[in-house]
C-alpha positions in Angstrom: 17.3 -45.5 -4.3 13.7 -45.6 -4.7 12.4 -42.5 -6.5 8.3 -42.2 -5.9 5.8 -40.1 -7.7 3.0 -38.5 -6.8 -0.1 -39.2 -8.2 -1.4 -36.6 -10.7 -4.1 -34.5 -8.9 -6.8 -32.9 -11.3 -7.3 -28.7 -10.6 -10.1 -26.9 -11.9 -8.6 -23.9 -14.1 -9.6 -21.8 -10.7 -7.2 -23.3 -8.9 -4.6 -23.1 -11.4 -4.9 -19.4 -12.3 -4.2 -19.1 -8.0 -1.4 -21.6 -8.2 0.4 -19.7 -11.2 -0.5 -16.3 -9.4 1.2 -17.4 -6.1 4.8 -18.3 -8.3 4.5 -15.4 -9.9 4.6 -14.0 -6.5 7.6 -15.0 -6.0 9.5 -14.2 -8.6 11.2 -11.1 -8.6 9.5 -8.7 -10.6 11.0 -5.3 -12.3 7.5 -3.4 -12.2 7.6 -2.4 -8.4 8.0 1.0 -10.0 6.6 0.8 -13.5 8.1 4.5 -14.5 11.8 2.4 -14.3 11.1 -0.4 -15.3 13.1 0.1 -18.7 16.0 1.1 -16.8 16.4 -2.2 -15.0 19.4 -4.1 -16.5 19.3 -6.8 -13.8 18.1 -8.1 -10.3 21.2 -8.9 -8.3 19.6 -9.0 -4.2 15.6 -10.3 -4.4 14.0 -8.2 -2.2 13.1 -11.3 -0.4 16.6 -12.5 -0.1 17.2 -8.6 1.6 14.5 -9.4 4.2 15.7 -12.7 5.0 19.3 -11.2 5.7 18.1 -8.1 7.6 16.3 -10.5 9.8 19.5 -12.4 10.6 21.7 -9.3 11.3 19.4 -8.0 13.7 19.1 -11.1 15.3 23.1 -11.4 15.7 23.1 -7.4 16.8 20.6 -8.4 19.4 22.3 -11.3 20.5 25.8 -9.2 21.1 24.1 -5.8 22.6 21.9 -8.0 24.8 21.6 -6.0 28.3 23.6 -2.6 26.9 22.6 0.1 25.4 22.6 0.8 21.8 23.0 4.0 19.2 22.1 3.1 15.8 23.4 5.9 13.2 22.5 5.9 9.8 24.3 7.4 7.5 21.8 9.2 4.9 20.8 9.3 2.5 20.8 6.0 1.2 20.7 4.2 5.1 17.6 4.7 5.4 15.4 1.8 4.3 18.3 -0.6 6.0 18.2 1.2 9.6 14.6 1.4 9.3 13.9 -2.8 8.4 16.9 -3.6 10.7 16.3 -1.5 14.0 12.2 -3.7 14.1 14.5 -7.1 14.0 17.0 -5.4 17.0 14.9 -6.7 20.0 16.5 -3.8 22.5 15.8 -0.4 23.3 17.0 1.1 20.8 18.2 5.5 20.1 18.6 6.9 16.8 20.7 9.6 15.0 21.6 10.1 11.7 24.7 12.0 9.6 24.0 12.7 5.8 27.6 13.1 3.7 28.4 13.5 0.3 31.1 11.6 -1.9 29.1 10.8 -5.1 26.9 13.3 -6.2 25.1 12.3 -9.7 28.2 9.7 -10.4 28.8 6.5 -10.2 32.0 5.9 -8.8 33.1 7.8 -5.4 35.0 11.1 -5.7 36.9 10.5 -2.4 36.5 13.8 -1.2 34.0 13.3 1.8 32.0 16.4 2.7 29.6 16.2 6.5 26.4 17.6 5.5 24.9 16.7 8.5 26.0 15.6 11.8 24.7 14.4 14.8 22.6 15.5 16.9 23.7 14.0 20.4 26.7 13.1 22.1 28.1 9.5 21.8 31.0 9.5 24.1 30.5 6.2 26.5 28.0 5.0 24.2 27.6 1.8 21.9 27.8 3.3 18.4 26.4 1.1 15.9 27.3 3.0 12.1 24.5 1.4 9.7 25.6 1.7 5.6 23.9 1.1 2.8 27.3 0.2 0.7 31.0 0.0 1.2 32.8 0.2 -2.2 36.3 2.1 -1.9 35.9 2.5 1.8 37.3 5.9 1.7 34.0 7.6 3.1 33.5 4.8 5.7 37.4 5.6 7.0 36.4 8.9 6.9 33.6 8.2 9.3 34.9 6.3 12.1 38.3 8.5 12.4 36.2 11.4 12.8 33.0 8.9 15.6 36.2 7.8 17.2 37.8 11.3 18.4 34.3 11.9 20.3 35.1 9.0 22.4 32.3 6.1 22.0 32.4 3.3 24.2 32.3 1.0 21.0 31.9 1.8 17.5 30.9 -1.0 15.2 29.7 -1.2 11.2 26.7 -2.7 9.4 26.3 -2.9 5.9 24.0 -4.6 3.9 26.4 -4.3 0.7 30.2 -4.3 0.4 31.9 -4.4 -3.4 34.4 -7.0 -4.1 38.1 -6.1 -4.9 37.8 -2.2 -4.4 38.6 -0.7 -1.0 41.2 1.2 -1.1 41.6 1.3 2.5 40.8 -1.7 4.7 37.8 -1.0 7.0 36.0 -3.5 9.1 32.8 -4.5 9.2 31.6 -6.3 12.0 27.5 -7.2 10.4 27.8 -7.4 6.7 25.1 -8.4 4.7 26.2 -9.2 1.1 28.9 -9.1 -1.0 28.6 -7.9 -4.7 30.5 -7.8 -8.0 32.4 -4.0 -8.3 29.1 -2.7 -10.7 26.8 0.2 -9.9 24.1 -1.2 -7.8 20.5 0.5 -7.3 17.7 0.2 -5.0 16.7 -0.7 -1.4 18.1 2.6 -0.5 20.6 3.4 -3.1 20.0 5.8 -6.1 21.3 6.9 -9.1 20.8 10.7 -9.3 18.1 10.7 -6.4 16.4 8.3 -8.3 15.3 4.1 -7.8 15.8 4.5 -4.0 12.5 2.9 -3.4 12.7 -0.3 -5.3 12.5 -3.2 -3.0 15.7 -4.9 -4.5 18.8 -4.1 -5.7 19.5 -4.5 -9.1 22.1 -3.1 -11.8 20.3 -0.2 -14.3 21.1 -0.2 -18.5 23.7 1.8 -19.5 21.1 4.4 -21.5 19.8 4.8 -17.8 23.1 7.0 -17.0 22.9 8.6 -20.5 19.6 10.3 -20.0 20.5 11.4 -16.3 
């Protein structure tokens, strides 16, 4: 096999400094938000690679709804970036509602005990429910969810979930779009919070373990 080489191409050091800036664009970077940066352990999802997979599931969800009707509900708080991203790649009219619960608190590890903070505003019975999650790690709250959507009669009732933890449902749950699947850590970002905090970071990434200590 032939292996050819470019020829060498001389750059002033103009050019270069805007070569090296455009990599360094594109390399995941902790200082989106300065203030946490030292809380950072790791980048697991690029916000790039989050994009590119939104993109894709809305692209599927648009290609199965095509010609019905569709509810997104987002479970809050940490839904909301996802349903936000993924309802502009969903190429259908589109009707929003949102429930807020509460299973974590400040921990890190679900309690089980799933408490409605906020339910919906509208009706769903006959409609197409689509149930948008930031994370499925036990599956307990997620179970909790679609018993209690299913007794008000939807006309379908499906999942989406950009994150699902490996080896730690306890109960199986399906989920028809899922985005990625991640080792059984603590995950922050794109959403998701530790203690109200990091939600805005436009990754996900794993924090130190003096970042819980000072919480």
């Amino acid at each position: 096999m032939d292996v050819r080489v470019a020829p060498s191409v001389s750059r002033s050091p103009e050019e270069v400094g805007e070569a090296d800036s455009r990599i360094e664009a594109r390399v995941p970077t902790l200082a989106h938000v300065p203030d946490h940066e030292a809380d950072i352990e790791r980048i697991l999802i690029s916000g790039d690679e989050i994009q590119d997979c939104v993109r894709k599931l809305g692209e599927r969800i648009t290609a199965d709804y095509d010609g019905q009707d569709l509810l997104l509900v987002g479970v809050l708080k940490g839904a909301f970036v996802l349903m936000a991203d993924l309802s502009r790649h969903i190429r259908l009219p589109l009707e929003f509602d949102f429930m807020a619960v509460s299973s974590y608190g400040a921990a890190t590890k679900t309690s089980g005990v799933v408490r409605i903070l906020k339910d919906l505003d509208h009706e769903i019975e006959g409609r197409n429910v689509l149930l948008v999650e930031d994370i499925v790690d036990s599956g307990l709250t997620l179970n909790y969810l679609l018993k209690n959507l299913r007794t008000r009669r939807p006309a379908t009732l499906e999942v989406c979930a950009l994150l699902e933890k490996a080896g730690v449902q306890q109960v199986p749950v399906h989920i028809r779009y899922r985005g990625f699947e991640i080792p059984p850590v603590f995950v922050v970002g794109y959403g998701l919070d530790f203690d109200e905090r990091f939600r805005n970071l436009p990754y996900v990434a794993t924090l130190k373990p003096e970042a819980y200590q000072s919480a």
